[in-house]
C-alpha positions in Angstrom: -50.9 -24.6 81.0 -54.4 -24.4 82.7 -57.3 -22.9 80.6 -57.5 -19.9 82.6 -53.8 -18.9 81.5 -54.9 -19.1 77.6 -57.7 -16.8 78.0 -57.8 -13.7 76.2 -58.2 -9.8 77.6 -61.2 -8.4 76.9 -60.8 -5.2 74.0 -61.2 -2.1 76.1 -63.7 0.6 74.6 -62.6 3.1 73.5 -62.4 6.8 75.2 -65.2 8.6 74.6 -64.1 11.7 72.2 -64.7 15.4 73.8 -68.3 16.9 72.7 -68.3 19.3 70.1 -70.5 22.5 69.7 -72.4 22.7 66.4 -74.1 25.7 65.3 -75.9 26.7 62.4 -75.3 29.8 59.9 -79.6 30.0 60.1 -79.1 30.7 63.8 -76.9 33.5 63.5 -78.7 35.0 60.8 -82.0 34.5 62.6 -80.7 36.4 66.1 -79.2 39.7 63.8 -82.7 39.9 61.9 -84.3 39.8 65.7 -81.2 42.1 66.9 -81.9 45.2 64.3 -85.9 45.0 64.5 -85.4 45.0 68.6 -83.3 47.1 68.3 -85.4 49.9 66.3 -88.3 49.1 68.4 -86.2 50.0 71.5 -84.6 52.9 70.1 -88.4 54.1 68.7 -87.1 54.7 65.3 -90.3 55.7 62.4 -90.3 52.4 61.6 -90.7 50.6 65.2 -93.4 53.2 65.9 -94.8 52.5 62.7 -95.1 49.0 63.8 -96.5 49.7 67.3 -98.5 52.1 65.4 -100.3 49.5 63.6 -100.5 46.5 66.5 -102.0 49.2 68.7 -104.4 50.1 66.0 -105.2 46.5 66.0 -106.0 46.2 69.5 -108.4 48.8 69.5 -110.2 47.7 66.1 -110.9 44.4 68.2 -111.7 46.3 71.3 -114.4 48.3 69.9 -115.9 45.8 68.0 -116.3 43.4 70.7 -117.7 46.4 72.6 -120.0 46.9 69.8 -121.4 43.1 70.1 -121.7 43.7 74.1 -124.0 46.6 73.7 -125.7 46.0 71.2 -126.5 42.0 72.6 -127.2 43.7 76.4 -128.5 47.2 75.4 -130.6 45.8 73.0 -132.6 43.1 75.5 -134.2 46.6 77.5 -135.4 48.2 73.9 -136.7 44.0 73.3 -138.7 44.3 76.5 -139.9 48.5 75.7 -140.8 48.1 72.2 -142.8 44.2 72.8 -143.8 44.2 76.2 -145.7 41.1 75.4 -142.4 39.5 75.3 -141.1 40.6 78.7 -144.3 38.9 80.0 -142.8 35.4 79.0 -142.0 33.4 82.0 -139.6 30.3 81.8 -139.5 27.9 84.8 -141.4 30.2 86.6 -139.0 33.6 86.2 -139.7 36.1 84.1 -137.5 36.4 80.8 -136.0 39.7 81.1 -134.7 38.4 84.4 -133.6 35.0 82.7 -131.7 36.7 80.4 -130.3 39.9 82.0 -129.4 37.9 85.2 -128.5 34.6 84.0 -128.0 34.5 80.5 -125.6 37.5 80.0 -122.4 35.8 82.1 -121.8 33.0 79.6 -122.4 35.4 77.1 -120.1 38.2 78.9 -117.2 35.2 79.7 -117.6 34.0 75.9 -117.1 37.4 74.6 -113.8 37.9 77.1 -112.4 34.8 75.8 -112.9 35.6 72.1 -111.6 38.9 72.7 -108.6 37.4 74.6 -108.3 34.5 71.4 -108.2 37.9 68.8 -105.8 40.0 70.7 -102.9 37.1 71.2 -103.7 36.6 67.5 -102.9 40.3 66.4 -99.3 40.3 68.6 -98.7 36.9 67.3 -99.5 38.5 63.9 -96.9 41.5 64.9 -94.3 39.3 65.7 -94.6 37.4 62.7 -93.9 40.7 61.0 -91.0 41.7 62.9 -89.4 38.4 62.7 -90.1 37.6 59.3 -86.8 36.9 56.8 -86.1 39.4 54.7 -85.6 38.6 50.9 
């Protein structure tokens, strides 16, 4: 005998077993809570509209508020410049300030007030879907 006859086979691996499909009671639960509210809010039942009620009423809140801050920080500049004309006299880097500010000044201020409004309103429909989805007790 030669010392490749008294070698030994290698062990083969075993066959892989067939994948199996785990699922969770949570997740079934979970998509019949979302089932029933989407369901009412489809089918406009009192309380789906009570709930579009209220995000809606949200929406405007923040509309009008933020409206509110926009004409109270641009309207307010031209009673500034009526009521203290000394200050509409001011000149910075060689332009005069109710220029500065009405013509330069109020983009950032417009674009920051967009955004924040933007931030607020994805808050309020995050809020709303919060609400709908939360587990009942």
């Amino acid at each position: 005998m030669t010392a490749a006859d008294d070698r030994v086979p290698a062990p083969r691996a075993p066959e892989p077993s067939p994948r199996a499909r785990i699922v969770l009671a949570e997740v079934t639960r979970r998509d019949d809570r979302l089932l029933r509210t989407r369901t009412e809010l489809t089918q406009q039942t009192r309380v789906g509209e009570a709930l579009v009620r209220g995000l809606v009423r949200a929406q405007l809140a923040l509309a009008l508020r933020l409206s509110l801050v926009v004409a109270i920080g641009l309207g307010g500049l031209p009673w500034l410049f009526a009521i203290a004309p000394s200050v509409g006299q001011v000149t910075v880097f060689g332009v005069n300030l109710p220029w500065l500010l009405l013509g330069v000044v109020s983009f950032p201020f417009l674009i920051a007030v967009g955004w924040s409004y933007v931030r607020l309103a994805e808050r309020n429909e995050q809020d709303f879907t919060d609400l709908v989805q939360r587990p009942e007790r």
